[in-house]
C-alpha positions, 0 to 999 in steps of 0.5 A: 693256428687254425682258423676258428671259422669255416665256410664251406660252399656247396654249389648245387641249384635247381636252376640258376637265379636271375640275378645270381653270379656265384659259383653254382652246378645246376643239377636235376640229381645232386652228386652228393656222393662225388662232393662229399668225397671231394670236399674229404679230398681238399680236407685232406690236403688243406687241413689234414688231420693230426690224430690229436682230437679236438686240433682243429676247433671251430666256433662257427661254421657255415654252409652256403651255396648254391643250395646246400639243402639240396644235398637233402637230411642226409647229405647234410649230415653225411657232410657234417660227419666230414668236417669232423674228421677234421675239426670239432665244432666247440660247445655252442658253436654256430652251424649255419645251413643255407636252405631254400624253402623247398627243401626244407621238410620235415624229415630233412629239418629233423635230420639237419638238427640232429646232425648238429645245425643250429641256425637256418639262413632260409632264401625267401627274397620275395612274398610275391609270385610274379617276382620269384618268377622274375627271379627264376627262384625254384620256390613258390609263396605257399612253401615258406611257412611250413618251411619256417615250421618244419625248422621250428618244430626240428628244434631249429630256433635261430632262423634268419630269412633273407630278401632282396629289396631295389627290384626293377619298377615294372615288377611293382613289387610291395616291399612293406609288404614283404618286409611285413610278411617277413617279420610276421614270421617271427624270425630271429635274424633278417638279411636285406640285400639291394639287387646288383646287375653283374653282367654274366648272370640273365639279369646282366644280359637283360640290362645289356639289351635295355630290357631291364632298367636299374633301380634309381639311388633315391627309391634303393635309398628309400626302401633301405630306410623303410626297411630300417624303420620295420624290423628295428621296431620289430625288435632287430638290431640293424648291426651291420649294413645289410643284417638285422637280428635279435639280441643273442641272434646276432650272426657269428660266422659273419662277424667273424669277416667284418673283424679281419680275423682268420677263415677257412673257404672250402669247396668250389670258388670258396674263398680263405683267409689266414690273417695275411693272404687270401687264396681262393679254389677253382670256381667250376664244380668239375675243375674243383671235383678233379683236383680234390679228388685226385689229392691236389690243392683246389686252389685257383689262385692267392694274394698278400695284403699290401699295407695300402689293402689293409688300411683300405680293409680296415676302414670299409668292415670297421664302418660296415657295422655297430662295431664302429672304427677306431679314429686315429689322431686327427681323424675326429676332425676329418669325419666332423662334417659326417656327424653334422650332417647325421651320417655317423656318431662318435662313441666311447671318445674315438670310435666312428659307427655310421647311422643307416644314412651314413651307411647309404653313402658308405663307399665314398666315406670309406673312400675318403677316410681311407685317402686321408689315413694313406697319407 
């Protein structure tokens, strides 16, 4: 069986964010020819086709990067036009694209719906200049609503909007502020993302040499709360750790990870999942381009669940959502002192879900109740 869910990873930036360590090509021109023909490559040795229409049926399906707006309207369809040789989105599947609001314009936002994307996932992550400077992002303030509008206006409704929250004190940035100018805009899904230091990224070389300083567990801790607070009064649900949306709006293709359930990963540093292993490609652009486009498996390198990952796996994405996990017998007692102390609840008998302050603190209960169901 095929997955139901694909991810598929365009790497191109302008410019490499600040804080970012994922697989990115920074390129002044986009090789939209030479990808397209590299992702019709590893298509064609991952999942060929069968000549049965219909084989290979997706319900979501995800464009990330990287930027893969940058591909422009054209390329994006193009894109699509080689999934499809493939696979056949179903009926109200849910097509993602990634989009910086530079790039989405009027005309590429008409072009981008008519080739079958229903949902935006636009990168904001901040109202205020000196911060997107810091960031290194490529955008400017005054691109985002005519962005948003151009998506509007395409026939493109379901429109989330990102931000990073737990930004270096010096910067002091306004996080209402931008938490209000976000919702201002009426969008139907909002990600929220702490700010990590990875060390092979400006960031990580700034906080090496002590420029740079992280932001303290109580004011992350405290924004993550303000945020709460904000869009779900908004009328957002806050359904997973890191993602709030209106009711319908919901993401699908990220669910989709948070069951456990089977995925396809393609283009560079992509990463897969059938169920039982995981296997991901090579991570820079040019080793993935020559491998798919010779006819060879991208692939950098694979793993098999041990039985000690897959509780470890079950416990972290059952408590990182609404869904809640499954208490087996005992276990009741063992997580008690979280219900006490108002880091979790109990539903339907048996079921854990983590209120926002339980979420704070995720990695160590998921820790301990992962030790204790080990043993």
């Amino acid at each position: 069986m095929r997955p139901r869910h694909a991810y598929v990873h365009v790497p191109f930036c302008a410019r490499r964010c600040s804080y970012c360590d994922f697989s990115i090509a920074v390129r002044r021109d986009v090789p939209v020819d030479a990808y397209l023909a590299g992702l019709a490559g590893e298509l064609a040795v991952r999942y060929p086709a069968t000549g049965d229409e219909g084989a290979w049926k997706l319900a979501t399906l995800y464009f990330g990067g990287g930027t893969p707006s940058r591909l422009g309207g054209e390329g994006v369809a193009q894109m699509l036009e080689v999934i499809r040789r493939h696979a056949t989105p179903e009926a109200g599947a849910e097509i993602t694209l990634e989009a910086n609001p530079d790039d989405a314009t009027p005309e590429a936002a008409v072009r981008w719906a008519a080739s079958g994307v229903n949902r935006v996932s636009l990168g904001v992550q901040s109202f205020e200049p000196r911060v997107l400077d810091w960031m290194h992002r490529s955008h400017t303030v005054d691109r985002v609503n005519p962005a948003i509008a151009a998506v509007r206006a395409a026939g493109i409704t379901d429109i989330s909007v990102d931000l990073i929250f737990a930004l270096p004190e010096f910067l002091q940035r306004d996080w209402r502020a931008d938490l209000e100018r976000a919702l201002a805009l009426d969008p139907t899904h909002v990600s929220l993302y702490g700010l990590t230091i990875e060390p092979r990224t400006p960031l990580g070389r700034w906080h090496a040499r002590g420029e740079v300083v992280e932001s303290p567990e109580d004011r992350y801790a405290d924004e993550f709360m303000l945020a709460h607070e904000l869009v779900t009064s908004a009328g957002l649900d806050h359904y997973e750790v890191s993602n709030f949306g209106k009711p319908g709006h919901w993401s699908r293709h990220n669910q989709s990870y948070w069951r456990g359930v089977a995925y396809a990963g393609l283009g560079p540093g992509a990463h897969e999942y059938d169920g039982i292993a995981r296997r991901w490609n090579a991570s820079a652009y040019a080793a993935w381009l020559q491998r798919a486009s010779e006819g060879r498996d991208p692939v950098e390198g694979s793993e098999t669940l041990t039985a000690e990952n897959r509780i470890a796996e079950s416990v972290y994405l059952g408590l990182r959502s609404v869904a809640g996990l499954e208490l087996c017998a005992g276990e009741v007692a063992h997580v008690q002192p979280w219900i006490e102390a108002g880091w979790g609840t109990i539903v339907t008998s048996d079921r854990l879900v983590l209120t926002p302050s339980g979420w704070l603190r995720m990695d160590a209960l998921a820790q301990s109740l992962t030790l204790f169901r080990s043993h």
